[in-house]
N, C-alpha and C positions, 0 to 999 in steps of 0.2 A: 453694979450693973450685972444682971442676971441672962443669960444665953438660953435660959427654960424656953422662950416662947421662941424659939429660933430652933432649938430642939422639938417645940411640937411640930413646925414649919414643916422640917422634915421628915418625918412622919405620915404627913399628909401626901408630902410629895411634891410639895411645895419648895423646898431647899434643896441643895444637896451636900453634903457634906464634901470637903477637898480640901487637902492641905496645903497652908500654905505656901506660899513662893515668894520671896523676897523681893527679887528680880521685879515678876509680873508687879508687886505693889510698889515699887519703885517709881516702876513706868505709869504706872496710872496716874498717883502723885505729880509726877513732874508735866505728863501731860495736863493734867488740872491746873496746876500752875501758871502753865502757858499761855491759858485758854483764860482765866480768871485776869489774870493781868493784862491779855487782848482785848477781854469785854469792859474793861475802866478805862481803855482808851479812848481821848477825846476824837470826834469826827463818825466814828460807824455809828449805824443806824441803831434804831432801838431792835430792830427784830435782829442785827445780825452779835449783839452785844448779846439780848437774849440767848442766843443759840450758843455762843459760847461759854456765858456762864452760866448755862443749863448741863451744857455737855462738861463743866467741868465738874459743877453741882453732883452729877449720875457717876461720873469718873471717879470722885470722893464716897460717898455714897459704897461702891461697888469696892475700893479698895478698903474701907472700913469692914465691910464681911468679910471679902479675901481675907483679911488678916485675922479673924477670929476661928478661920477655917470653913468658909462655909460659901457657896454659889449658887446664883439665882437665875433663870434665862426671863425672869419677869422683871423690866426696867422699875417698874412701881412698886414692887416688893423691895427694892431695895434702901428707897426713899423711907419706907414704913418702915423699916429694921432698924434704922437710924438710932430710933429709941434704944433699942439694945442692944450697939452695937458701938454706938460714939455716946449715949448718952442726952441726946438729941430733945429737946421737948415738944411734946404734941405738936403744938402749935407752928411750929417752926418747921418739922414736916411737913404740916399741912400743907404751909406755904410752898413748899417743894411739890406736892400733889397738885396744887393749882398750877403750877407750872409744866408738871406731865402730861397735867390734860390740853391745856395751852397748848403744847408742842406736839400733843397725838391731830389734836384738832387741823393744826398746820401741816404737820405730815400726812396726814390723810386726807383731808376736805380742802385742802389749800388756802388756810385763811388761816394769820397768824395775827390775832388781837394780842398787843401787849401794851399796857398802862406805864407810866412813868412808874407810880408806886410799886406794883411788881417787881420790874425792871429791879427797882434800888434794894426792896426785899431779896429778891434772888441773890444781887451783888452781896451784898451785908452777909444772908447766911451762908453762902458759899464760902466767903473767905475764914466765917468761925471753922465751918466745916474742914479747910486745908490746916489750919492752927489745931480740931482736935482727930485727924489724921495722923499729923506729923506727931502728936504725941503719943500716939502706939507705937511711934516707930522707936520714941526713947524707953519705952515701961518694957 
């Protein structure tokens, strides 16, 4: 895994560089957790499952840079870094991208479409996403 395009990022002015904090990626991590194991819960709706394991998705996501050293105030840059950052494949972000826009769409327009298959895509990668979190925390 190469950090070059996370180095152009910043550059641009895109990134910015911060060291990291243990602490902060702790709490990200455990809040993800919380939130991930909320949204498998049997009974909530699909849009409120959505919303937490999106927010744990981005939570993951955000503590995977923190811990490479590096900050974003761009929610969807952080989903794209993914790739270099956990290792992530295309694809598998993407699906986290479909879900940014999902949730801007809902945030902003008030209308949150969410599909059963999404739903279960977002659940599925979130949780790789907490298993290769937790393993920066052991390398």
């Amino acid at each position: 895994m190469t950090l070059d395009k996370l180095e152009n990022l910043v550059r641009i002015g895109q990134l910015k560089h911060e060291p990291p904090d243990k602490h902060e990626f702790d709490g990200m991590v455990a809040s993800a957790e919380i939130r991930l194991n909320d949204a498998k819960l049997g009974g909530l709706s699909q849009d409120s499952q959505f919303t937490l394991a999106y927010g744990a998705a981005h939570a993951l996501a955000l503590a995977a840079m923190r811990w490479h050293g590096y900050r974003s105030e761009n929610r969807f840059l952080v989903f794209q870094c993914l790739e270099q950052t956990l290792g992530l494949e295309t694809a598998k972000w993407r699906v986290l991208d479909q879900c940014h826009k999902r949730r801007n769409i809902a945030e902003y327009e008030g209308h949150l479409e969410i599909d059963s298959q999404l739903l279960s895509e977002l659940i599925v990668i979130t949780t790789e996403l907490l298993a290769l979190v937790k393993g920066l925390d052991k390398s």
